[in-house]
C-alpha positions as CSV (number, residue, x, y, z in Angstrom):
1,X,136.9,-72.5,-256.5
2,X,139.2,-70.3,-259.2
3,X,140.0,-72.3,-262.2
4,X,143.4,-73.1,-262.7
5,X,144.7,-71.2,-266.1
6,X,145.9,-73.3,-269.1
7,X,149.7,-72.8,-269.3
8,X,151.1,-70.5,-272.9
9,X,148.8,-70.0,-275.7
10,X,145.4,-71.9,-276.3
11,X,142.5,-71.6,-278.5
12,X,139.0,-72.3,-278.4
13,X,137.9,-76.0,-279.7
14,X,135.1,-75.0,-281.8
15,X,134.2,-77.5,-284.6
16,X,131.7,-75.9,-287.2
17,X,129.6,-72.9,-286.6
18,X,130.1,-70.8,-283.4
19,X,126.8,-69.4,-282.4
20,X,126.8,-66.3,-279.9
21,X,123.9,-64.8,-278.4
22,X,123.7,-61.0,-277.0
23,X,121.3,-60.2,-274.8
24,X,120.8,-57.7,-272.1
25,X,118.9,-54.8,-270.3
26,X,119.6,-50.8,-270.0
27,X,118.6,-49.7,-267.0
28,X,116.7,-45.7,-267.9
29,X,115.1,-44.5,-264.7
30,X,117.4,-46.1,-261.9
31,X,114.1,-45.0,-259.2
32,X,112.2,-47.4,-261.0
33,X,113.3,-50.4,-259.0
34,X,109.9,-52.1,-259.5
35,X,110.5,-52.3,-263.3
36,X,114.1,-53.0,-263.6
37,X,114.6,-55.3,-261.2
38,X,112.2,-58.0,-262.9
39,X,113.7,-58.0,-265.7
40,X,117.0,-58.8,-264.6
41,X,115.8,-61.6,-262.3
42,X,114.0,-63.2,-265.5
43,X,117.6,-63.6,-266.9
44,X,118.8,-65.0,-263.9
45,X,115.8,-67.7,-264.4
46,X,115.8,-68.4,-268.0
47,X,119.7,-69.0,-267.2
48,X,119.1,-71.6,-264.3
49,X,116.2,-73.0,-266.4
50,X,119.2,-73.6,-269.2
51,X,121.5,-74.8,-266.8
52,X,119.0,-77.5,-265.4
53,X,118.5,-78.7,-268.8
54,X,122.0,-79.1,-271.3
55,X,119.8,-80.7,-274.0
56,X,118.3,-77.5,-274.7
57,X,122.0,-76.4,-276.2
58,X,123.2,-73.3,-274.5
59,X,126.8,-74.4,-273.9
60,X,128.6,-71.4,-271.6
61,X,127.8,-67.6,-271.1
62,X,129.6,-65.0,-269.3
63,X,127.6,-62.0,-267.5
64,X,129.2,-58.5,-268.1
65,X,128.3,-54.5,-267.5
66,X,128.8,-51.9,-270.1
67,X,128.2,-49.0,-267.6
68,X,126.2,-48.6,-264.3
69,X,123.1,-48.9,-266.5
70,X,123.5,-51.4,-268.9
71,X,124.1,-55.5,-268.3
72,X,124.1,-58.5,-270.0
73,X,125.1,-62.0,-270.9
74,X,127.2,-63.3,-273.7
75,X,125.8,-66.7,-274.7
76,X,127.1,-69.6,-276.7
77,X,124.7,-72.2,-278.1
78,X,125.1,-75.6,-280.0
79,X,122.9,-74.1,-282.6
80,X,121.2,-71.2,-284.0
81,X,118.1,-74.1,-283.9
82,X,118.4,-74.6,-280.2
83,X,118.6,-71.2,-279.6
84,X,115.1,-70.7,-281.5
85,X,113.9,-73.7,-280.2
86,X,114.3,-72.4,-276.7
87,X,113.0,-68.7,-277.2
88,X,110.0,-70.2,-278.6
89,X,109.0,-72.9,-276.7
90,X,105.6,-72.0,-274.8
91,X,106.4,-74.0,-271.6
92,X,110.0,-72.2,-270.9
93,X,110.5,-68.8,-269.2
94,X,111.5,-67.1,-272.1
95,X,108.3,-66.8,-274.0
96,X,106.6,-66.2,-271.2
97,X,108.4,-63.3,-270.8
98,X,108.0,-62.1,-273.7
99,X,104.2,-62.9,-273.9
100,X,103.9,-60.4,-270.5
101,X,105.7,-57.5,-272.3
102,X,103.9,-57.7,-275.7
103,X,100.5,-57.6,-274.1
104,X,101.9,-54.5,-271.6
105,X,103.1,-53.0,-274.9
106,X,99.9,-53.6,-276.7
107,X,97.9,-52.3,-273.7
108,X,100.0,-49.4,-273.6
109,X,101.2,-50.1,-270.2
110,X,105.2,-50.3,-270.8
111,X,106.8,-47.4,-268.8
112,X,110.1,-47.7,-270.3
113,X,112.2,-47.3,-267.5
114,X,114.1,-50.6,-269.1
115,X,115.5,-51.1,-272.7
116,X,115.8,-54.8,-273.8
117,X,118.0,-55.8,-276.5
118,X,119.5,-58.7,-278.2
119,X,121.9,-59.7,-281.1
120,X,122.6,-63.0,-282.4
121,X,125.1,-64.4,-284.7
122,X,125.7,-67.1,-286.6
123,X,129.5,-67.1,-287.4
124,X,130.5,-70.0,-289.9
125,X,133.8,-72.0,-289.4
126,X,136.7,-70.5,-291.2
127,X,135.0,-66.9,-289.5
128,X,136.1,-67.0,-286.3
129,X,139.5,-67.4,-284.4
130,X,140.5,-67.2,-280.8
131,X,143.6,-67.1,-278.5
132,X,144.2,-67.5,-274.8
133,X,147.4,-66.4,-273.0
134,X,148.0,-68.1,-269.9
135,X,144.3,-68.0,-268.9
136,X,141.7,-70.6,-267.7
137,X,138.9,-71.6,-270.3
138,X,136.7,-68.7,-271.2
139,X,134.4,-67.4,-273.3
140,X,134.4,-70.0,-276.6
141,X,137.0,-71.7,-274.9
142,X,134.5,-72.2,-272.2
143,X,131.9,-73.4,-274.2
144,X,133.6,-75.7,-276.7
145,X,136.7,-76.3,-274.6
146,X,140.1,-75.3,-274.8
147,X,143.5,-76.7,-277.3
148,X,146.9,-75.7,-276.8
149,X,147.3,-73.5,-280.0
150,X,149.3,-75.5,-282.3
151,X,146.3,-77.9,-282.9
152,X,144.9,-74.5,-284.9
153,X,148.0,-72.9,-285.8
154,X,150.4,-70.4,-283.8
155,X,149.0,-67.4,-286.0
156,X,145.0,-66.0,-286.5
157,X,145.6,-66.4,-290.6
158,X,146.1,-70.6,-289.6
159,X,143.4,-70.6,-287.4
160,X,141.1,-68.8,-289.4
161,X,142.0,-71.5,-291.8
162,X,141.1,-74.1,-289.7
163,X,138.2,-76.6,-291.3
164,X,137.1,-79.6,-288.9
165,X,136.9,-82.8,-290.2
166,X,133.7,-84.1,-291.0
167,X,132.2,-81.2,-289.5
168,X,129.0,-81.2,-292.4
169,X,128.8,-85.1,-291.3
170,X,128.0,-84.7,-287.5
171,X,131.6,-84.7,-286.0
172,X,132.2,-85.5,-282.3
173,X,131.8,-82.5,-280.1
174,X,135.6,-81.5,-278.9
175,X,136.3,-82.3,-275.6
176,X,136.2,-79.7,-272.7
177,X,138.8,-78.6,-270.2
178,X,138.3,-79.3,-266.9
């Protein structure tokens, strides 16, 4: 049930680009249960859908609160392409979604008693570093799988260094920890 931690240091076993997706809700009028509660349901769908489905590229998330109003989900994805591939495919839950709240906006009918956001980033190889003390895989560790920390270097200058081999010519994904 509780994964077992990763003895010492360890690092995440990204190869290439790590893409990291953003997204979440703000809860404004807390009475407006009716609104609200929808919308974070839909995530709990589009993130089943994803599950159901690995070809689609979302590798890992995590779920997290910034306060009593705000929530959201850290997502890592194969590829910026799979991430656009997803939000704008017609028959997944996504852009349906989105369809219902642009023709509510348009018809004037949003009450705004949620905020929607998102951010996505692209963040190249060479950009991004990570380190894992005595912990089980997690966040890009998660994802990509986890490497004792002297396959990347013991300090964040070496594995900000780090280049994959063969990355640009369709290298093997890393393998995860189980």
């Amino acid at each position: 049930m509780f994964a077992k931690p990763f003895p010492g240091l360890s690092t995440a076993a990204v190869e290439g680009d790590a893409v990291v997706l953003l997204i979440g809700m703000r809860i404004n009028h807390f009475w407006a249960v009716h609104q609200w509660l929808p919308v974070m349901l839909s995530m709990k769908r589009m993130l089943g859908e994803l599950a159901r489905d690995s070809s689609r590229g979302l590798l890992g998330h995590v779920l997290l609160t910034a306060s009593p109003r705000t929530y959201y989900v850290v997502q890592y994805w194969e590829s910026k392409e799979k991430l656009y591939a997803y939000a704008t495919s017609p028959d997944m839950l996504h852009h349906k979604a989105w369809a219902t709240i642009n023709r509510m906006d348009r018809a004037g009918k949003l009450r705004r008693h949620v905020g929607r956001w998102h951010e996505a980033y692209v963040v190249p190889e060479g950009s991004h570093e990570s380190i894992y003390a005595d912990m089980p895989a997690f966040g890009l560790a998660a994802a990509h799988g986890v490497l004792p920390v002297e396959k990347r270097g013991r300090r964040a200058a070496d594995r900000y260094a780090y280049r994959s081999s063969g990355a640009a010519e369709g290298a093997e994904p890393a393998e995860k920890a189980g």
